[in-house]
PDBQT receptor file of N, H, CA, C and O in Angstrom, charges set to zero:
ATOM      1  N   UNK A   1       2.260 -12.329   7.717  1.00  0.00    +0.000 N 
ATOM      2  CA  UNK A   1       3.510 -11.640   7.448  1.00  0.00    +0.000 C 
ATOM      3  C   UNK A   1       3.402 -10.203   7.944  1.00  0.00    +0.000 C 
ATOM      4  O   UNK A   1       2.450  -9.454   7.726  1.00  0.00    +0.000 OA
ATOM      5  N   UNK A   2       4.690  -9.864   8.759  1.00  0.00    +0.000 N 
ATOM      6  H   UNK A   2       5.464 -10.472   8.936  1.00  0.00    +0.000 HD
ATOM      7  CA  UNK A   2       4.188  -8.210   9.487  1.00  0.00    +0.000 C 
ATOM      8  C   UNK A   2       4.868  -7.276   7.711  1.00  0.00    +0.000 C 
ATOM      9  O   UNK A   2       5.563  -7.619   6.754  1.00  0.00    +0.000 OA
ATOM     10  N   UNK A   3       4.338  -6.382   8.021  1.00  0.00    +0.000 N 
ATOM     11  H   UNK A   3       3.774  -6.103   8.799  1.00  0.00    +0.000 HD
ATOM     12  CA  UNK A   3       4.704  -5.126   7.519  1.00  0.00    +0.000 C 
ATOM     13  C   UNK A   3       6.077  -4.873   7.576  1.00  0.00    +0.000 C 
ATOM     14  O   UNK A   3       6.750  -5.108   8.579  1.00  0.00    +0.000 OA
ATOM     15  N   UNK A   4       6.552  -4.368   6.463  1.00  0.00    +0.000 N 
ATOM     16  H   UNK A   4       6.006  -4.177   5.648  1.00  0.00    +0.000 HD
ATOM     17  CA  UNK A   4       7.917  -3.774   7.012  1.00  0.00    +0.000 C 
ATOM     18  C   UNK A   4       7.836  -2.178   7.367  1.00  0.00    +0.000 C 
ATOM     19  O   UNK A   4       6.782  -1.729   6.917  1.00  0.00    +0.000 OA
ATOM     20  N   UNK A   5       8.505  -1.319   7.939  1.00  0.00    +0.000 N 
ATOM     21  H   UNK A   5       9.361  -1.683   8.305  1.00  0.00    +0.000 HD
ATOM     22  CA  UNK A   5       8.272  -0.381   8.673  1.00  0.00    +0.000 C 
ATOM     23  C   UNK A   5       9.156   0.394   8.883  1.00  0.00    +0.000 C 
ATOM     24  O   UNK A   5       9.961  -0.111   9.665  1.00  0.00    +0.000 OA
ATOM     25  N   UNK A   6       9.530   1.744   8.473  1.00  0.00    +0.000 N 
ATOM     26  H   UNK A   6       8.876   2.155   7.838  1.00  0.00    +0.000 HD
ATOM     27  CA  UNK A   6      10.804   2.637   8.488  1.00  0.00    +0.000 C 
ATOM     28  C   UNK A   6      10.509   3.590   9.695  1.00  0.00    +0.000 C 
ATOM     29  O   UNK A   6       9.417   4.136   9.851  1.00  0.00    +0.000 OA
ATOM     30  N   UNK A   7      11.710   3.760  10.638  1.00  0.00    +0.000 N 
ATOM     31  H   UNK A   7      12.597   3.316  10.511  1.00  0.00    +0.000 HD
ATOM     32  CA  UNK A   7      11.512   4.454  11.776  1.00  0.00    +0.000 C 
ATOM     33  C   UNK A   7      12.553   4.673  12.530  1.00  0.00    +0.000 C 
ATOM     34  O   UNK A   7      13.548   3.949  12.536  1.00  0.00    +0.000 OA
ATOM     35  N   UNK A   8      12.402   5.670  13.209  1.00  0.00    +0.000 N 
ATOM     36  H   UNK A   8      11.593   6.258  13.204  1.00  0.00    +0.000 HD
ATOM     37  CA  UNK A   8      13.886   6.326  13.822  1.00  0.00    +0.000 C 
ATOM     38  C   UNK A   8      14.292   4.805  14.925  1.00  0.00    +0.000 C 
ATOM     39  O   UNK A   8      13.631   3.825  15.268  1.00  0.00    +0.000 OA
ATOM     40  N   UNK A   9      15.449   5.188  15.151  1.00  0.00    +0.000 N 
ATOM     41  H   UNK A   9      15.986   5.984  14.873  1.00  0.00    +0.000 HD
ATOM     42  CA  UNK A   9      16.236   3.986  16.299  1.00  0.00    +0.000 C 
ATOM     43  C   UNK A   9      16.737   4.726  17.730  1.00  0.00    +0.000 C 
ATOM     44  O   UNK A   9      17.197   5.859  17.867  1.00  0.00    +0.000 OA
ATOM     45  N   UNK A  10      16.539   3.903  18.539  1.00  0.00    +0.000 N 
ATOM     46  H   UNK A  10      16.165   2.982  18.428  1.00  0.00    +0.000 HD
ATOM     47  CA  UNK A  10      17.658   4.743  19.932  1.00  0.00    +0.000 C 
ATOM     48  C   UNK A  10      18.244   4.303  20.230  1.00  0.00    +0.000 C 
ATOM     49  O   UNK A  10      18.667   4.723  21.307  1.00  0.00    +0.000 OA
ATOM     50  N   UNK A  11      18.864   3.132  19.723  1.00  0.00    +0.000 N 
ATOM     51  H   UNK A  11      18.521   2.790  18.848  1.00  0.00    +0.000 HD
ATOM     52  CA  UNK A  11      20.241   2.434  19.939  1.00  0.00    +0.000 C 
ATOM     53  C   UNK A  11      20.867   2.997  18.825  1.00  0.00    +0.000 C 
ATOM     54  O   UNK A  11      20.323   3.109  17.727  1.00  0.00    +0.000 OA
ATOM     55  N   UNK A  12      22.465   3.495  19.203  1.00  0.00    +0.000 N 
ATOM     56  H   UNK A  12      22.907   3.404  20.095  1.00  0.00    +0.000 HD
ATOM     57  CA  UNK A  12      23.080   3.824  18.631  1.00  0.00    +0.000 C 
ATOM     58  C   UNK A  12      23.115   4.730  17.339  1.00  0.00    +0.000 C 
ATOM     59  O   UNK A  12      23.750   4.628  16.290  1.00  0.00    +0.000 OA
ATOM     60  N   UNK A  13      21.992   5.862  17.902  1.00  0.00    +0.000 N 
ATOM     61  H   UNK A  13      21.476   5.945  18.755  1.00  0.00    +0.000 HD
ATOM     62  CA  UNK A  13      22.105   7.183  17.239  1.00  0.00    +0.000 C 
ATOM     63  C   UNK A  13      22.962   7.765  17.136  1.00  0.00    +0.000 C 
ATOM     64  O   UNK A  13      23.709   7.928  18.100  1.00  0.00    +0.000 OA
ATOM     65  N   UNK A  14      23.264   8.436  15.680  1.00  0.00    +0.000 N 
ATOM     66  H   UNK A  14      22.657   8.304  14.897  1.00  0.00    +0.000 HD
ATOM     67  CA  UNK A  14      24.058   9.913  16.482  1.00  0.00    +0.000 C 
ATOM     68  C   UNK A  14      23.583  10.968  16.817  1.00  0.00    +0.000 C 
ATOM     69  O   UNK A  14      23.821  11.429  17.933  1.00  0.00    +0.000 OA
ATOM     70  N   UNK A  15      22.613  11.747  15.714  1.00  0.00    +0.000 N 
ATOM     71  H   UNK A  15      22.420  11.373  14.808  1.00  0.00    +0.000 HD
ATOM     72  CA  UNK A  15      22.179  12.777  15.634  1.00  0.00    +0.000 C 
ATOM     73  C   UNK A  15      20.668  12.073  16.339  1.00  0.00    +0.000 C 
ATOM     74  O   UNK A  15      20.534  11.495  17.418  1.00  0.00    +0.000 OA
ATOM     75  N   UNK A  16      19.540  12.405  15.170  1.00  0.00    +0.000 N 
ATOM     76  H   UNK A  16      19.648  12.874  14.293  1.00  0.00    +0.000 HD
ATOM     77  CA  UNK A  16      18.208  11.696  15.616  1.00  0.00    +0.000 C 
ATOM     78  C   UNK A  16      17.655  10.438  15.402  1.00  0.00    +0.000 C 
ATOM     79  O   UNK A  16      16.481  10.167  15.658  1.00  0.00    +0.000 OA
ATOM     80  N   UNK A  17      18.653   9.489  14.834  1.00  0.00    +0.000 N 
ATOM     81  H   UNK A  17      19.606   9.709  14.626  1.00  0.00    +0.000 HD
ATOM     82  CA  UNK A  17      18.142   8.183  14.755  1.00  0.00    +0.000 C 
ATOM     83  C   UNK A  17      17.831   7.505  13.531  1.00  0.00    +0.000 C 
ATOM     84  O   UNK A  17      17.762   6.305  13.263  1.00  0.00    +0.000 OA
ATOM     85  N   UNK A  18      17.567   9.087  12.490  1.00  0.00    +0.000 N 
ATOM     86  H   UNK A  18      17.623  10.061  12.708  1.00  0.00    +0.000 HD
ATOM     87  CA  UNK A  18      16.840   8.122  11.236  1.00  0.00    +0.000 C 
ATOM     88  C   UNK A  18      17.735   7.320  10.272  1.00  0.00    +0.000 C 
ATOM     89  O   UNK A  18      17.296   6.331   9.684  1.00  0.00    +0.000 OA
ATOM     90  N   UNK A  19      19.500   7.937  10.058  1.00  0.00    +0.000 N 
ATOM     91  H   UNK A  19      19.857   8.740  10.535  1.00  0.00    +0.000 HD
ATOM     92  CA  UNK A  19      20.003   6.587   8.892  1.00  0.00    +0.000 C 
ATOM     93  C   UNK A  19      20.035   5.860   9.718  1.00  0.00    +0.000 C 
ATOM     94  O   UNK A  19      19.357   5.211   8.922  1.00  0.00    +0.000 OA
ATOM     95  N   UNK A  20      20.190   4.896  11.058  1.00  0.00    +0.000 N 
ATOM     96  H   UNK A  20      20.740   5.424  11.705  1.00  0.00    +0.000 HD
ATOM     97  CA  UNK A  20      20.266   3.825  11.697  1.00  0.00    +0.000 C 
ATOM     98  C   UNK A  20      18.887   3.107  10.893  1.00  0.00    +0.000 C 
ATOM     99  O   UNK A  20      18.927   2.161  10.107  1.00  0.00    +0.000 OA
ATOM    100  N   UNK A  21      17.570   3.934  11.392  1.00  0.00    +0.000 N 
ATOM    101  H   UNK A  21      17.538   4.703  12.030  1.00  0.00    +0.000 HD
ATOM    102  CA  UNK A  21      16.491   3.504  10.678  1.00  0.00    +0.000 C 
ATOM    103  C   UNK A  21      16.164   3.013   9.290  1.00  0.00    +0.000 C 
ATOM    104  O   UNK A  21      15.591   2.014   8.855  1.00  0.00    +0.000 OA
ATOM    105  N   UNK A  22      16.745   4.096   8.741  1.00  0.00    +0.000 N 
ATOM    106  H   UNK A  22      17.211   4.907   9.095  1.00  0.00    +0.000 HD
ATOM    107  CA  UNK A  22      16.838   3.548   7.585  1.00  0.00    +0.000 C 
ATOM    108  C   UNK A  22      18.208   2.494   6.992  1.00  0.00    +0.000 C 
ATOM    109  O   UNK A  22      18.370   1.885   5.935  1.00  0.00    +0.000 OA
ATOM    110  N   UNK A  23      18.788   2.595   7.854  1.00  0.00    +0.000 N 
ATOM    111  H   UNK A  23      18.656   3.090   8.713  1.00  0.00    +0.000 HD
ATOM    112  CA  UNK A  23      20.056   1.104   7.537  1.00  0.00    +0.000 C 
ATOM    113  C   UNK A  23      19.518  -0.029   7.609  1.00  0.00    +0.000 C 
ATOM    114  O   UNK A  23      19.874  -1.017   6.968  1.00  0.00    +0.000 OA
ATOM    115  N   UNK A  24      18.236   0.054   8.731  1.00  0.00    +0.000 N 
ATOM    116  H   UNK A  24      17.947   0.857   9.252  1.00  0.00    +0.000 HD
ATOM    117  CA  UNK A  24      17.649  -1.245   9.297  1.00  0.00    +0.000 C 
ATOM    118  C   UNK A  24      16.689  -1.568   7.979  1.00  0.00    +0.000 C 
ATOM    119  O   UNK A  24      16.493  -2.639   7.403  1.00  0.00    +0.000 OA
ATOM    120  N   UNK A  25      16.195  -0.318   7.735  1.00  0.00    +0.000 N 
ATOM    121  H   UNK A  25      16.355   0.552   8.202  1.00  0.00    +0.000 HD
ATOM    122  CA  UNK A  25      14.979  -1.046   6.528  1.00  0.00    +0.000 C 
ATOM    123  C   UNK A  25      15.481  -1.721   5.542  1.00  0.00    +0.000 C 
ATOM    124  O   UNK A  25      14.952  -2.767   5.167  1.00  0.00    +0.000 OA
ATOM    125  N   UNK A  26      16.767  -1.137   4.877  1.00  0.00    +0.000 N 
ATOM    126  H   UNK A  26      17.197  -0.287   5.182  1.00  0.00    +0.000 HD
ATOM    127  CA  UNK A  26      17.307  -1.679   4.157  1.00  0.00    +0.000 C 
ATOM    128  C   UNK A  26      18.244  -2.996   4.142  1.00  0.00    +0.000 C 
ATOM    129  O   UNK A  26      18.591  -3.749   3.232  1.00  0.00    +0.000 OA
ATOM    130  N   UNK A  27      18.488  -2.964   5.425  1.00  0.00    +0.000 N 
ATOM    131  H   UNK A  27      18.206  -2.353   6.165  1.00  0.00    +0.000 HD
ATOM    132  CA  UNK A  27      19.313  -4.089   6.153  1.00  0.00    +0.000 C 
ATOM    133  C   UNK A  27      20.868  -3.804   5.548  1.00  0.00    +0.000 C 
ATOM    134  O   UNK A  27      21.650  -4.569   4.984  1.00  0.00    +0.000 OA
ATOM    135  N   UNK A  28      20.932  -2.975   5.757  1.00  0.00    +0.000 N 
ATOM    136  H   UNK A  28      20.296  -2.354   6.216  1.00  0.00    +0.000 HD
ATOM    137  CA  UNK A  28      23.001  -2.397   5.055  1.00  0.00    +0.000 C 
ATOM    138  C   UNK A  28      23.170  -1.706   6.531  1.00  0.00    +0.000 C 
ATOM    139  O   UNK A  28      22.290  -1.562   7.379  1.00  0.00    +0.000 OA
ATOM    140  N   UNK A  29      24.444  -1.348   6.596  1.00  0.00    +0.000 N 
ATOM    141  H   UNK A  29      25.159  -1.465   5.907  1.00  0.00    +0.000 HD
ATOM    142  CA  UNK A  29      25.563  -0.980   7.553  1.00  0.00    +0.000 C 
ATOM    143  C   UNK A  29      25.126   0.358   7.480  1.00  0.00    +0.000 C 
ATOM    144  O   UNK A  29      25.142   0.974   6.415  1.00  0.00    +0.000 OA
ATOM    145  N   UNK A  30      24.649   0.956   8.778  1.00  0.00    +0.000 N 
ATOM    146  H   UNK A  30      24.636   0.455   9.643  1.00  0.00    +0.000 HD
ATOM    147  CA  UNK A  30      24.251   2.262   8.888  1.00  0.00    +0.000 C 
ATOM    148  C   UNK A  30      25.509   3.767   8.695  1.00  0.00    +0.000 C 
ATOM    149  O   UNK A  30      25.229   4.961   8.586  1.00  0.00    +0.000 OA
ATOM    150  N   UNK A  31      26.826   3.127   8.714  1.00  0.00    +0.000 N 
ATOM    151  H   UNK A  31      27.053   2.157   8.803  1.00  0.00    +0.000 HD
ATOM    152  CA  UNK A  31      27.287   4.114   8.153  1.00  0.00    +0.000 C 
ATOM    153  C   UNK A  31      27.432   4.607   6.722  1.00  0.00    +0.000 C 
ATOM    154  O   UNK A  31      27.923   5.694   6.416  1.00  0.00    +0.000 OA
ATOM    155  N   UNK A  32      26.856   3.509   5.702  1.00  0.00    +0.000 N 
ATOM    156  H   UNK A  32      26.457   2.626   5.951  1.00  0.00    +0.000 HD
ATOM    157  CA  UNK A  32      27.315   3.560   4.358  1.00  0.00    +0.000 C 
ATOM    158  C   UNK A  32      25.734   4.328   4.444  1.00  0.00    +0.000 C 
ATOM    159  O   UNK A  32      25.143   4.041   3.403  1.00  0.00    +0.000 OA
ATOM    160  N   UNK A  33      25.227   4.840   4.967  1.00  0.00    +0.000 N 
ATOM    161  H   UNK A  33      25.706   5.074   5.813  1.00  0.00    +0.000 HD
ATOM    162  CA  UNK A  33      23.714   5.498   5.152  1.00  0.00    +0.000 C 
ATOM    163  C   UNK A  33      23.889   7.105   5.077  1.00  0.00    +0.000 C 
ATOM    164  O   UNK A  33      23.423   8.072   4.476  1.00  0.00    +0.000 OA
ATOM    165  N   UNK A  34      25.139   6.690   6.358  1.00  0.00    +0.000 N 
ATOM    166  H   UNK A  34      25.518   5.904   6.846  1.00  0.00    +0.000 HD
ATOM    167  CA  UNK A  34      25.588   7.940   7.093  1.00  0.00    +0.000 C 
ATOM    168  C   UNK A  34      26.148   9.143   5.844  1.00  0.00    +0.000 C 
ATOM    169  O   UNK A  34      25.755  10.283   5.599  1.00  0.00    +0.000 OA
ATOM    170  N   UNK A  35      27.494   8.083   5.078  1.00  0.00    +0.000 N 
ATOM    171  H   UNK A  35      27.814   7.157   5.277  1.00  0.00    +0.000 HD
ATOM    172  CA  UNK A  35      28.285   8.989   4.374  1.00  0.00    +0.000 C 
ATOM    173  C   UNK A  35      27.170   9.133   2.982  1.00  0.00    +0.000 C 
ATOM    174  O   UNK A  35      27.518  10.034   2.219  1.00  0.00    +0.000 OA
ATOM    175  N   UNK A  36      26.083   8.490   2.615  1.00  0.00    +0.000 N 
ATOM    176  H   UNK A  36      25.800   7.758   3.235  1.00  0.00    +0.000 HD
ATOM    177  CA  UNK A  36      25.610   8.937   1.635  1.00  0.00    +0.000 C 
ATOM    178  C   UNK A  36      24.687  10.187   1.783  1.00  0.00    +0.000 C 
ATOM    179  O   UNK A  36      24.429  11.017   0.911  1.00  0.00    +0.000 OA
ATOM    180  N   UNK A  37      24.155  10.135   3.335  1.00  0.00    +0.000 N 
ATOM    181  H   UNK A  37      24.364   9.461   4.044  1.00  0.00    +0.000 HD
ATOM    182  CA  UNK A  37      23.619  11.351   3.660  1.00  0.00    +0.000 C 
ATOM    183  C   UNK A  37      24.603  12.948   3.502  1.00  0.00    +0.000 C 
ATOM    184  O   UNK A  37      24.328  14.035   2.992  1.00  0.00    +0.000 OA
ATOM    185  N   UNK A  38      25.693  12.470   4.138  1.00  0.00    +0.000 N 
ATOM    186  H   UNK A  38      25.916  11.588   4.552  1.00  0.00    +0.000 HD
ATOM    187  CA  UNK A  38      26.661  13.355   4.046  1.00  0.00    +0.000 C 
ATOM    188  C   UNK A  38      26.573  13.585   2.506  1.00  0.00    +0.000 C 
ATOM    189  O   UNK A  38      26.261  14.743   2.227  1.00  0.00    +0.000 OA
ATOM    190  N   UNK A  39      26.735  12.919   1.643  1.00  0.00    +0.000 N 
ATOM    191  H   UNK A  39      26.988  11.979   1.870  1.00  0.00    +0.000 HD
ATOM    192  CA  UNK A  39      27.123  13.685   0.033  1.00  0.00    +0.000 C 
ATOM    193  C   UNK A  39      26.195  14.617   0.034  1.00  0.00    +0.000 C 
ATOM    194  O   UNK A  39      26.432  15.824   0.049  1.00  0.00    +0.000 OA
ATOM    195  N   UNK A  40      24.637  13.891   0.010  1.00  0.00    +0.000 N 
ATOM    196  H   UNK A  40      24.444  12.910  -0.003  1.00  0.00    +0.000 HD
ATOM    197  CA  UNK A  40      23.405  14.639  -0.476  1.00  0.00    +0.000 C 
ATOM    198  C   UNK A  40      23.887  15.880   0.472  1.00  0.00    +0.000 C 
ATOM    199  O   UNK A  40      24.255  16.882  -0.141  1.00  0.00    +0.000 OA
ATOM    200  N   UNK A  41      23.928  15.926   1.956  1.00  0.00    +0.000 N 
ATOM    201  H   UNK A  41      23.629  15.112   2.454  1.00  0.00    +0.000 HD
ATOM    202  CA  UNK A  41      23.691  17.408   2.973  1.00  0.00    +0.000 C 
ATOM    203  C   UNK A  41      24.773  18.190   1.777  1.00  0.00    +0.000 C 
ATOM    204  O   UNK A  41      24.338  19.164   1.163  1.00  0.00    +0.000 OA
ATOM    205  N   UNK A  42      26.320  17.637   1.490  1.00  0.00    +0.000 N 
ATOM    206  H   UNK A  42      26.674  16.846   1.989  1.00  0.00    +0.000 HD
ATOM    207  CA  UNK A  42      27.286  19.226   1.163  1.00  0.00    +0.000 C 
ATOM    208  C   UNK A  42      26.881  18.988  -0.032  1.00  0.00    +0.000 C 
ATOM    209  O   UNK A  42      26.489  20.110  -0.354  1.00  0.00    +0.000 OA
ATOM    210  N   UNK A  43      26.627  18.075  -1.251  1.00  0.00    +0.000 N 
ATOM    211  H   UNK A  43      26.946  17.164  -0.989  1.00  0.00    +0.000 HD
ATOM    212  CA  UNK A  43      26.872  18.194  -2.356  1.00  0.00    +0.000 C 
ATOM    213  C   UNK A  43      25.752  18.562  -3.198  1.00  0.00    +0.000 C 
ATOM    214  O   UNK A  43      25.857  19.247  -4.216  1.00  0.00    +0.000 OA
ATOM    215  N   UNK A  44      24.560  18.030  -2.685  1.00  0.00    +0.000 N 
ATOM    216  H   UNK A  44      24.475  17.474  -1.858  1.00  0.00    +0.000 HD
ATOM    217  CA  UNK A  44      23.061  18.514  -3.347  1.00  0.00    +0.000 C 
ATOM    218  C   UNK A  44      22.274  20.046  -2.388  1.00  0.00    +0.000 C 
ATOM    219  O   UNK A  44      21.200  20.618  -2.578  1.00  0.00    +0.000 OA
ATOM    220  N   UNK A  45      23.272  20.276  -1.463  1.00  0.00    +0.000 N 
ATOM    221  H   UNK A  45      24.144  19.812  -1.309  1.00  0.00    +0.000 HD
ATOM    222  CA  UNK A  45      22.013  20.641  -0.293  1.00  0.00    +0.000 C 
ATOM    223  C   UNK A  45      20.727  20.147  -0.183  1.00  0.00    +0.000 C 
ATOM    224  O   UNK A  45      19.894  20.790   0.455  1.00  0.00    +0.000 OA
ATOM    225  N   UNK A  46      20.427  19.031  -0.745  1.00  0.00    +0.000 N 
ATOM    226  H   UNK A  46      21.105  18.508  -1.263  1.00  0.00    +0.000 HD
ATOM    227  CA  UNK A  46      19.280  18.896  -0.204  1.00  0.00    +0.000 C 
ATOM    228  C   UNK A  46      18.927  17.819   1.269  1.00  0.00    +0.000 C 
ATOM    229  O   UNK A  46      17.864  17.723   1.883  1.00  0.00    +0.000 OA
ATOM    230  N   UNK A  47      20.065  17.201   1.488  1.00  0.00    +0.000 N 
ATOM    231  H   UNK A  47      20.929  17.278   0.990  1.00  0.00    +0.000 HD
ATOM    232  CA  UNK A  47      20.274  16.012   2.244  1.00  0.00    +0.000 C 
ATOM    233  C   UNK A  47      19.894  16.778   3.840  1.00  0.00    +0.000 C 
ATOM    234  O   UNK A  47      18.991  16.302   4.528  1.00  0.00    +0.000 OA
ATOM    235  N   UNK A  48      20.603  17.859   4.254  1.00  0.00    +0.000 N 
ATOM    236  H   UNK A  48      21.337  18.246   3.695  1.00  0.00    +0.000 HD
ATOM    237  CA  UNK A  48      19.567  18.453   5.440  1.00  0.00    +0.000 C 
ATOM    238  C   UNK A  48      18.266  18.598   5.891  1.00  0.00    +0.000 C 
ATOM    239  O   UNK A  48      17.654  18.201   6.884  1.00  0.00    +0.000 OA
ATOM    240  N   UNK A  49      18.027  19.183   5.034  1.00  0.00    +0.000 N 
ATOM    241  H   UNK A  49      18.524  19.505   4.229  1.00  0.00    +0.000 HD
ATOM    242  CA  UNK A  49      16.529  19.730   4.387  1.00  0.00    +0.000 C 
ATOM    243  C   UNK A  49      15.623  18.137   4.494  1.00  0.00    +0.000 C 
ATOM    244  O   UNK A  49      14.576  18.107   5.141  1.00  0.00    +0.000 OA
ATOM    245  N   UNK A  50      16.078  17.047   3.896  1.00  0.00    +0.000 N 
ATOM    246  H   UNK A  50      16.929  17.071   3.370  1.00  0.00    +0.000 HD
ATOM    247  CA  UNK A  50      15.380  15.912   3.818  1.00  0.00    +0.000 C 
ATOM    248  C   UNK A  50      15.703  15.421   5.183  1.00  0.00    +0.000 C 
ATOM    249  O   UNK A  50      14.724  14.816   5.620  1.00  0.00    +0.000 OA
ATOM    250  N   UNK A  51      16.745  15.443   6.081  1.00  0.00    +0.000 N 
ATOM    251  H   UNK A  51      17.540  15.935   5.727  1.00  0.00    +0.000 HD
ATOM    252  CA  UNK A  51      16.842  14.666   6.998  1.00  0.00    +0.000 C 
ATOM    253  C   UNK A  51      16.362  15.557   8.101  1.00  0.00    +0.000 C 
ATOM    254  O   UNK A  51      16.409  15.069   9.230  1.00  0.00    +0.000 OA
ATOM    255  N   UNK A  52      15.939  16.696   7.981  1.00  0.00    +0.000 N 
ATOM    256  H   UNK A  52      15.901  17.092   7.063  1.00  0.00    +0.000 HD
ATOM    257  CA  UNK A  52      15.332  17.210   9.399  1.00  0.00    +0.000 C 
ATOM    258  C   UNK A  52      13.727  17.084   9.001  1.00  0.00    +0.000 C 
ATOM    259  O   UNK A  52      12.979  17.402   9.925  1.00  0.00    +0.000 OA
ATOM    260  N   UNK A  53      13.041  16.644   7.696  1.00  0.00    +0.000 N 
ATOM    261  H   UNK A  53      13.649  16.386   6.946  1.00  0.00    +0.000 HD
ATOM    262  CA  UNK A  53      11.866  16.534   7.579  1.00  0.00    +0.000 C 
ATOM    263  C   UNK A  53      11.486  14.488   8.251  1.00  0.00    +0.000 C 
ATOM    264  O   UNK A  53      10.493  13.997   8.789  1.00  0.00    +0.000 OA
ATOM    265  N   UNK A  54      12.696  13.947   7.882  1.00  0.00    +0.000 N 
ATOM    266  H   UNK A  54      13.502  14.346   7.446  1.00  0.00    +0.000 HD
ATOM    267  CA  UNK A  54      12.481  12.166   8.194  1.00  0.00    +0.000 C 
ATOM    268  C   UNK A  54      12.515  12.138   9.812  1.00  0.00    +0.000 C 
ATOM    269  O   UNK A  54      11.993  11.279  10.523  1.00  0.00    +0.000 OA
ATOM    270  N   UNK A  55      13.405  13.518  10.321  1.00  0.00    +0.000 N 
ATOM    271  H   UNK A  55      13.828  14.216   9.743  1.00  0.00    +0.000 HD
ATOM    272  CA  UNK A  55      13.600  13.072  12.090  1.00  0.00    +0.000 C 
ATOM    273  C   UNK A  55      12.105  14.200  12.323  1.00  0.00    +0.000 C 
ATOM    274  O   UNK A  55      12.035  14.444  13.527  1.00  0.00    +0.000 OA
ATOM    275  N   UNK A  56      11.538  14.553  11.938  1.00  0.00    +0.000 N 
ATOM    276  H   UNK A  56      11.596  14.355  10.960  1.00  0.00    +0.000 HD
ATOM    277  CA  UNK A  56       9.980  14.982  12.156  1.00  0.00    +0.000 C 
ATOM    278  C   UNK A  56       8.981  13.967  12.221  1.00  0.00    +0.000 C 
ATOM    279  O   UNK A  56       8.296  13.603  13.177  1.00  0.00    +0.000 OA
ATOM    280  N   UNK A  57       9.014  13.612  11.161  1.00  0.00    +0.000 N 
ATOM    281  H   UNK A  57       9.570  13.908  10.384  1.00  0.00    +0.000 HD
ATOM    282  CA  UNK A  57       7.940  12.236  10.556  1.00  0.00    +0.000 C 
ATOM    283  C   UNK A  57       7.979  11.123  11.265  1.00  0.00    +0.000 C 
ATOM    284  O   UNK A  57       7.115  10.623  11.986  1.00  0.00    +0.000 OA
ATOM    285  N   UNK A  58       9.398  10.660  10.920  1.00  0.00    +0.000 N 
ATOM    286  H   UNK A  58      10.099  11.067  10.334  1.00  0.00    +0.000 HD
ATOM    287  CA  UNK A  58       9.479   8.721  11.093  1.00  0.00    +0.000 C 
ATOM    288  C   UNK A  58       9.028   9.120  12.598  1.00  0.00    +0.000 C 
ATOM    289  O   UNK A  58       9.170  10.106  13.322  1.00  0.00    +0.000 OA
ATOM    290  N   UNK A  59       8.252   7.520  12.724  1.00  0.00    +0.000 N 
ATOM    291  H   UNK A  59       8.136   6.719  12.136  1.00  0.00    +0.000 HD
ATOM    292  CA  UNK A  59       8.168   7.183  14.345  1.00  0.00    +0.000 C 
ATOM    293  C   UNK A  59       9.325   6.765  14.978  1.00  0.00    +0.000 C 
ATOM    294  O   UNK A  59      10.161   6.239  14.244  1.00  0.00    +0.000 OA
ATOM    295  N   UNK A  60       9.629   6.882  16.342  1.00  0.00    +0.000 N 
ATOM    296  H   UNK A  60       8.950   7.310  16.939  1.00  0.00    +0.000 HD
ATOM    297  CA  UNK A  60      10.199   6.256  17.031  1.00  0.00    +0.000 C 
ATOM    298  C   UNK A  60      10.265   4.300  16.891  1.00  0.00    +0.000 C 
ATOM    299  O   UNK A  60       9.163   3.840  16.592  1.00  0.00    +0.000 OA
ATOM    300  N   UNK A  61      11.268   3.345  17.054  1.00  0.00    +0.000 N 
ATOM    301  H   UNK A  61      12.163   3.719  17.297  1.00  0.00    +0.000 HD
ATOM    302  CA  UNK A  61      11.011   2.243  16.895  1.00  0.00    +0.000 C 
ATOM    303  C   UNK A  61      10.459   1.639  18.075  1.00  0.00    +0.000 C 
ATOM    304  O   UNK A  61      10.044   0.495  17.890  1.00  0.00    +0.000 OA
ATOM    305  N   UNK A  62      10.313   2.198  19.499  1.00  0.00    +0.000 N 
ATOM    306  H   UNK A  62      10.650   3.127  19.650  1.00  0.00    +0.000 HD
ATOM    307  CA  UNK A  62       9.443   1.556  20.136  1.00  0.00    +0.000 C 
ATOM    308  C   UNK A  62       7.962   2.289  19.926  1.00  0.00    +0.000 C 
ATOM    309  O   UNK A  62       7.077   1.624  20.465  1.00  0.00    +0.000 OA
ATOM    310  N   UNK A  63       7.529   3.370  19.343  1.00  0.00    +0.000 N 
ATOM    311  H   UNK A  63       8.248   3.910  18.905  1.00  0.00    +0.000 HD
ATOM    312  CA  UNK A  63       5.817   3.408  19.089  1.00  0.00    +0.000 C 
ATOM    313  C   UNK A  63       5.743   2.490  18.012  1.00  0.00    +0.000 C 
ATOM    314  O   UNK A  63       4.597   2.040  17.987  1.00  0.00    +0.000 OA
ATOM    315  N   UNK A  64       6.630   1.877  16.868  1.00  0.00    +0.000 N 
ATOM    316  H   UNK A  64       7.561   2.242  16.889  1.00  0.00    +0.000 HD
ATOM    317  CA  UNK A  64       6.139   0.805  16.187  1.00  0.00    +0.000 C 
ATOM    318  C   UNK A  64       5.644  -0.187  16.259  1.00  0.00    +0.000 C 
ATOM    319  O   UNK A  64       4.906  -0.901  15.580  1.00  0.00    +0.000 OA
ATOM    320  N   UNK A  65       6.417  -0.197  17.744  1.00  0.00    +0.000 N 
ATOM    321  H   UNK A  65       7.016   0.383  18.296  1.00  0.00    +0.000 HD
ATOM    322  CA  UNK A  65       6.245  -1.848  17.742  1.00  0.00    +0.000 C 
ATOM    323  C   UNK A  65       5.170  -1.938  19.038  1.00  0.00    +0.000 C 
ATOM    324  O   UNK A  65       5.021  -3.079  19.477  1.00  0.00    +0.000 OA
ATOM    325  N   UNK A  66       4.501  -1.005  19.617  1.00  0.00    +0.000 N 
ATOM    326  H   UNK A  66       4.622  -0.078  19.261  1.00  0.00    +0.000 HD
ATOM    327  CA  UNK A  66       3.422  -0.974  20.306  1.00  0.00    +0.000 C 
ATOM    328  C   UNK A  66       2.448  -1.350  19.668  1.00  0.00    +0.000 C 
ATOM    329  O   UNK A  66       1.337  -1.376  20.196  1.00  0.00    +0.000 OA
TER     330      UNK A  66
């Protein structure tokens, strides 16, 4: 059984890839990703802050799968 594995996407990014990524891990519709990011960025501030640390980190999905 492989691993499951969270990681940016380059199909159909907008910004850097990671809610696509993380839509995939979860297997949900990457915009319901999108607008929850959006609450956290205006409503917590923290949703920026977390999403420019995940487009640092996560790998790309083709070094994963190398």
């Amino acid at each position: 059984m492989e691993a499951k594995r969270i990681y940016k996407i380059d199909e159909g990014k907008k910004l850097a890839g990671v809610c696509g990524g993380v839509a995939e891990y979860f297997n949900i519709d990457p915009t319901i990703v999108r607008v929850l990011w959006a609450v956290l960025a205006f409503g917590c501030g923290t949703g920026l802050l977390l999403y420019i640390i995940c487009a640092i980190v996560f790998p790309h999905k083709y070094e994963v799968i190398k």
